[in-house]
N, C-alpha and C positions, 0 to 999 in steps of 0.2 A: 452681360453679367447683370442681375439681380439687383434690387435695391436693397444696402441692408438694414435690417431692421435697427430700429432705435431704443434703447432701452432706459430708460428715467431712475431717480428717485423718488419715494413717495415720501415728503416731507408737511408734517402738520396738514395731513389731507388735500395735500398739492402735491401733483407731478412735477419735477425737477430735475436742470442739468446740474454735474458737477459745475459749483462756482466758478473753477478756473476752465471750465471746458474738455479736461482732462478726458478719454476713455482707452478702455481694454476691450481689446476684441474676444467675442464667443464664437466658440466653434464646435461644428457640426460634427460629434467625434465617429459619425458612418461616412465621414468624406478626408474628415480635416481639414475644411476647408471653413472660412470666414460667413457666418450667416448674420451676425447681430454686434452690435457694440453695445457698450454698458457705461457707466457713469465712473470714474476713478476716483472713488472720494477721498477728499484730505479734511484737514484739519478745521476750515469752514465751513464743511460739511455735516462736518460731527458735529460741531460746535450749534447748528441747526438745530438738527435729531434732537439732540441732547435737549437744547433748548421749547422744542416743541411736547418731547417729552412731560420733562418737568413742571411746565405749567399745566398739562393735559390729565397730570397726575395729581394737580390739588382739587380736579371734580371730580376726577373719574375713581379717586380713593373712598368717594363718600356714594358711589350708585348704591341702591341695597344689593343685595345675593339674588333678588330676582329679576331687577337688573341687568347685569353682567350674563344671568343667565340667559334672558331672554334676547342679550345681542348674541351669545354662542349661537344659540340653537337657529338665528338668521344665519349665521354668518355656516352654519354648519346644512342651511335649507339652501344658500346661496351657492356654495360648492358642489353640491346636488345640480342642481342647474345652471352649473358653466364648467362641469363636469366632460363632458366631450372636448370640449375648448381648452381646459387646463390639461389633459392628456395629451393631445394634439403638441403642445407647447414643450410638456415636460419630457416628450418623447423625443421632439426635435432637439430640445437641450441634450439631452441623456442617452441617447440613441436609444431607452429602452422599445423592447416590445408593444406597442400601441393596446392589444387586448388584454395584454399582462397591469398596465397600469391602470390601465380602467377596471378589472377584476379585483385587483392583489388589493391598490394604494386608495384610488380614490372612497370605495366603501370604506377601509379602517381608517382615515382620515376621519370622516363624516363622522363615525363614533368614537372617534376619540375625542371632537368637538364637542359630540354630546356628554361624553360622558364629565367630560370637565365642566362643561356646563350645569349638569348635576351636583357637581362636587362644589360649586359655587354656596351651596346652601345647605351643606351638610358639614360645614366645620366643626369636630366636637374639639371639648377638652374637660377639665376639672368642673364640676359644678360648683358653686361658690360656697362657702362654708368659714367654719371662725375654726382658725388653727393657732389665736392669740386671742385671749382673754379680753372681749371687748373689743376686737375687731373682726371685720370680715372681708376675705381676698378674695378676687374673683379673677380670670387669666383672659386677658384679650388676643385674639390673634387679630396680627395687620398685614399688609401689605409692605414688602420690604422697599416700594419706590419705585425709580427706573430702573430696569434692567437691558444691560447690553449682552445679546445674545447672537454667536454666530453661529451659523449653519453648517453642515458638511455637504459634499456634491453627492453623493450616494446615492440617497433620496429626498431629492432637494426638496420637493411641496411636502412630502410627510414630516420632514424633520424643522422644518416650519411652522408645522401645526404643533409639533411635543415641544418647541418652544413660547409659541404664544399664546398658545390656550391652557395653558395653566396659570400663566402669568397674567395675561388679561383676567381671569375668571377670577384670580385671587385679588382685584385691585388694582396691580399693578399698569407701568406703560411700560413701553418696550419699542428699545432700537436694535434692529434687526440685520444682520449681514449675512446675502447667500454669501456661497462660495464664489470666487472671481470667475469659477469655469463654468456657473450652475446659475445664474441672475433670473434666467427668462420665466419661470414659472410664481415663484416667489414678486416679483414685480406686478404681476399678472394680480397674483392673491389679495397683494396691496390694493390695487386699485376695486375691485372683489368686496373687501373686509371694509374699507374704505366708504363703501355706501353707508353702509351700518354701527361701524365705530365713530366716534365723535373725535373731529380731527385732533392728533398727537396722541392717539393710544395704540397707534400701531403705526412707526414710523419705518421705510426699509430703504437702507441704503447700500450702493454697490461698491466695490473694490475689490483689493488686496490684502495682504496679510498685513501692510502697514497700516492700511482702514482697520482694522481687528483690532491693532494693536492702539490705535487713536482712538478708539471706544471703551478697551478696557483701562486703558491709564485717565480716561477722562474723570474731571472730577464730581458731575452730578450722577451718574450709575450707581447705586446701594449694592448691584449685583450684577456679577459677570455668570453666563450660562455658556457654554463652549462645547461642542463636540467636534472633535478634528483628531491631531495626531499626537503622541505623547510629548513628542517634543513641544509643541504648542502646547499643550496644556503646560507643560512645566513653565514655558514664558509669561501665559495668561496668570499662573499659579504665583510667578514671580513679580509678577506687573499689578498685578491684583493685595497683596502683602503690603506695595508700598502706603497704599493708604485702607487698611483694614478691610477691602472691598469681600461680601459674600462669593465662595466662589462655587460653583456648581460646573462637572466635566463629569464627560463621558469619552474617553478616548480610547475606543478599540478593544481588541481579543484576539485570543488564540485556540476559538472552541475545539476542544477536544471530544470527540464522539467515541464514548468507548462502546466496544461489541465484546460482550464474552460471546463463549463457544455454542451456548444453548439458545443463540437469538434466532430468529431467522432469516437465515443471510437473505435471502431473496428481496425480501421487503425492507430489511436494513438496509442494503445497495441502495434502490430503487428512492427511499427516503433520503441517504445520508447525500446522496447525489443532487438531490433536488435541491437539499438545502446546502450545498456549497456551491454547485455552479447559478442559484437565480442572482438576477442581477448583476453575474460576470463573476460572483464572489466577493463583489464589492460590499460587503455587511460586515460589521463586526461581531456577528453573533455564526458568522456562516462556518457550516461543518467544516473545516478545512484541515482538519487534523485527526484524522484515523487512530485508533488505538483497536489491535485486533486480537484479540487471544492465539496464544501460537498453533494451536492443535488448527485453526481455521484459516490461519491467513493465506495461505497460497489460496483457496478458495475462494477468499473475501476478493480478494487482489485481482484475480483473475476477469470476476464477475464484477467491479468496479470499471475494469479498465473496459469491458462490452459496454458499461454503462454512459464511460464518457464517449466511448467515441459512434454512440446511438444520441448523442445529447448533441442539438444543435445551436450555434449562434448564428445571428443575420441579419436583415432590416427588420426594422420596425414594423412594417405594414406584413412581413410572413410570421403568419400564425401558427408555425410548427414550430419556429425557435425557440427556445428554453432562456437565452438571455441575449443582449445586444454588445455593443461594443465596451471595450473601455474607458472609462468617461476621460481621458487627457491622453497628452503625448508622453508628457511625464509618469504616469501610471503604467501604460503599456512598457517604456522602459524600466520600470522596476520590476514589473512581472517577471518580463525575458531577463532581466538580470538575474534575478534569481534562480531559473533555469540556467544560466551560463557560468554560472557559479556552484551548481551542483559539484558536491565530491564525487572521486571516480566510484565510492563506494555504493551511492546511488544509482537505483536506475529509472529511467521514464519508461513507464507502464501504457501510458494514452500521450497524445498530445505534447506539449511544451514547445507548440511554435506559435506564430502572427496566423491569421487566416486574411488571404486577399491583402493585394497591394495597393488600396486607400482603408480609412480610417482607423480606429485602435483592434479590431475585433483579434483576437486570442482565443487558441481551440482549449477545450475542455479537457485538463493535465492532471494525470495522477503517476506521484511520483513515492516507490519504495524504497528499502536496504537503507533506512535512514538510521542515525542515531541522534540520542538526544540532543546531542548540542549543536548538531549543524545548522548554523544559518537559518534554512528554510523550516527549521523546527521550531526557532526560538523568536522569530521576526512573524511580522504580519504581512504577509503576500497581500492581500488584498487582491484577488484576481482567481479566475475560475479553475486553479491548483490546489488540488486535494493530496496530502501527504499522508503515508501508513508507515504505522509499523506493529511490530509487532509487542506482545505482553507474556509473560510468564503465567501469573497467577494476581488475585486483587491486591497486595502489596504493591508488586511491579505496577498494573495499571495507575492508581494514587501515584505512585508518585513521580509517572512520568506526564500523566495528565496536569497535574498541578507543578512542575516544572518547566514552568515558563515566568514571566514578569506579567504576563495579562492575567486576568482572572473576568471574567467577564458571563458567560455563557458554556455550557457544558450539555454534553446528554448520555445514558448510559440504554443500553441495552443488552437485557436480560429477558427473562420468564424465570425469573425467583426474585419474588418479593423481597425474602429479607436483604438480597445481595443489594435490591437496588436502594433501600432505604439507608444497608450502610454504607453504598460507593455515596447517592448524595447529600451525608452527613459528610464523610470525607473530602468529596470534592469542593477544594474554595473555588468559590465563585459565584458570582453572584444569582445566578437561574441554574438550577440542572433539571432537564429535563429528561425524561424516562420512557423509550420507546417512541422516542417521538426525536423534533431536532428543527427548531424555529418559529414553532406560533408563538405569535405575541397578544396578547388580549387589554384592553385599555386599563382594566380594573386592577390589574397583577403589573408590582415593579419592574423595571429594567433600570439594569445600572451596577457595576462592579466594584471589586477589589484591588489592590497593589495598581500597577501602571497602568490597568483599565480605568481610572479614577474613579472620583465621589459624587456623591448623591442619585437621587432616581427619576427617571424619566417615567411617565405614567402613572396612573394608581394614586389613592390617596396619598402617599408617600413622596408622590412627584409634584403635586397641589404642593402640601403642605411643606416644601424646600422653599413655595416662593412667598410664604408669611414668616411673620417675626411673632414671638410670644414678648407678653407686656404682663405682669404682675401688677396688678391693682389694689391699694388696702384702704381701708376706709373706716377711720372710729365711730362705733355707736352711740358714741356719748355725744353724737351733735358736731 
């Protein structure tokens, strides 16, 4: 047997064990099997973080914008170059595809680094001006403080990056928690960002949802940043209240892809496919919810289900697979639960079983004869299960689309303009996309509505969540 790896804290620019010795085993989800241990952090631990933080935040609040900038753009030249080695990691974390993360993640990472690093020194707001007789206000923006920010396992080094680097660039420090099943990449990063940041402005530490929950009730964080599940967000939502804490979440979706009848299925299949099963389905913005015009759907159906069962999953090191395993044992059981729980009114079109008897891998499922309210219509699968049904006319579409509690991500496809301008006026949510179904670009928001929660990841808009506006006045008369 193997020696297993060891996995630290990165604390105040030190590697660290849990204080009490505590750890959680990681595991390899292409075997299920034990590769790494990780740090269990509790209340000492945070109380650390925290502490490294806070003092790391009365220098690091006063660098100028060029700066902050000029540490992204290392820390975004240094990811460049440990590039193969972060892949390597987050593959074996993740079971993803090895070429797929080095293609898809590591380049949008690097410019989302940059891009925030840009954003460093582009703050606008009010120009200053007298709006009171004899005096003149001018609008500061700052830095909201510490912030405690958890990670989802999804994409664990990318969703690392959409929370540190806006936070770093605006000012801010930040303590940082992967997911308890996703550490190894994220640890990696620390040590990484670590050369370049001045210790305590990027502090990460490992756990559980009780370490989550020890960072956002703690009391020097100004800002809890959370992407995970709804239920967590409403705790974070709740834990965060008791002392007026900023809260910033993104928890999930139920993108809907609508197809009226004049699309073309061929290349809608072939697209809608791609973006529900990459990464297992494991996205919250992944197509995983069909909307079909009725004149087309035996059509659609037909040529979906050729789609998934031509769509492969497997190890990471085979370059034909489309996505890898399920990141946990408990994910892979909620997938197959929700196949097991299908009404008899449904039927599975592709797939809806395990693939191979080790690790999480799940074959690529598309399931019809659905109605709105079952289960697998109104719940997040999170897994490489694609659901159709069918639409009457744009009435019906709206408001079966927008009938769920996510709002999050949408896409419509057409070849009539005006249809598409008034499905994404109609459609709530916070992206709709058109002929299209998943790019994300650094510059354009992400971030939804109703149970998808608040505020934006990326874009000016995702910057400016992590400053605070200050009103300045000041009399003329001396």
């Amino acid at each position: 047997m193997s020696k297993l790896k060891t996995l630290r804290n990165y604390v105040n620019g030190t590697f660290t064990d849990a204080v009490d010795g505590r750890t959680v085993d990681v595991i390899d989800p292409t075997t299920g099997e034990v590769y790494a241990t990780a740090p269990l952090s509790a209340q000492t631990d945070v109380d650390a973080a925290m502490a490294a933080a806070a003092a790391a935040f009365e220098t690091w609040r006063d660098a100028t914008p060029s700066q902050r900038q000029l540490a992204l753009l290392k820390i975004a030249d240094a990811i460049e170059a440990h590039a193969e080695e972060l892949v390597a990691v987050e593959s074996r974390n993740t079971g993803k595809p090895l070429a797929l993360a080095a293609s898809d993640e590591i380049p949008a990472m690097v410019d989302q680094i940059r891009f925030f690093a840009g954003a460093a020194r582009m703050l606008e707001g009010r120009s200053a001006g007298e709006y009171m007789e004899g005096m003149t206000s001018i609008v500061r923006r700052e830095p909201v403080g510490v912030c405690a920010q958890v990670a989802p396992w999804n994409y664990p080094m990318m969703m690392a990056v959409w929370k540190f680097a806006p936070a770093i660039a605006a000012g801010n420090t930040v303590v940082l928690k992967p997911s308890d099943t996703t550490p190894d990449s994220t640890v990696l990063l620390a040590g990484i960002i670590g050369e370049i940041l001045p210790p305590g402005v990027l502090n990460v530490i490992c756990g559980d949802r009780e370490t989550g929950r020890m960072m956002v009730e703690h009391a020097v964080p100004a800002m809890a940043s959370v992407t995970g599940s709804v239920r967590a967000g409403i705790q974070v939502a709740a834990s965060a209240a008791k002392d007026v804490k900023r809260v910033h979440l993104e928890l999930g979706g139920k993108a809907p892809a609508v197809v009226f009848e004049d699309t073309d299925i061929a290349k809608a299949v072939e697209d809608i496919a791609l973006a529900g099963y990459s990464n297992a389905g494991q996205d919250c913005t992944a197509a995983t919810r069909v909307l079909v015009h009725e004149s087309i759907h035996d059509e659609f159906v037909a040529a979906l289900a050729r789609a998934a069962a031509a769509t492969r999953t497997g190890l990471p090191d085979d370059e034909d697979v489309v996505y890898g395993p399920l990141n946990n044992a408990n994910q892979l059981k909620q997938v197959s639960g929700f196949i097991d729980r299908l009404p008899a009114h449904a039927k599975v079109e592709a797939g809806g079983h395990q693939v191979g008897d080790k690790g999480y891998f799940y074959a690529p499922t598309v399931v019809s004869g659905l109605k709105q309210d079952d289960e697998i219509v109104q719940n997040e699968v999170f897994g490489p299960v694609i659901t159709v049904q069918s639409f009457s006319d744009e009435a019906d579409a709206v408001r079966k689309a927008n009938g769920v509690e996510f709002a999050l991500a949408s896409s419509v496809w057409t070849k009539d303009h005006a249809r598409a301008m008034r499905m994404s006026r109609a459609l709530d949510f916070g992206c709709v996309w058109i002929n299209t179904h998943i790019p994300l670009v650094a510059e354009m928001p992400h971030g939804g509505y109703k149970k998808s929660g608040y505020g934006k990841d990326l874009s000016a808009y995702g910057f400016e969540d992590y400053t605070r506006i200050k009103h300045v006045m000041t009399s003329l008369e001396g």
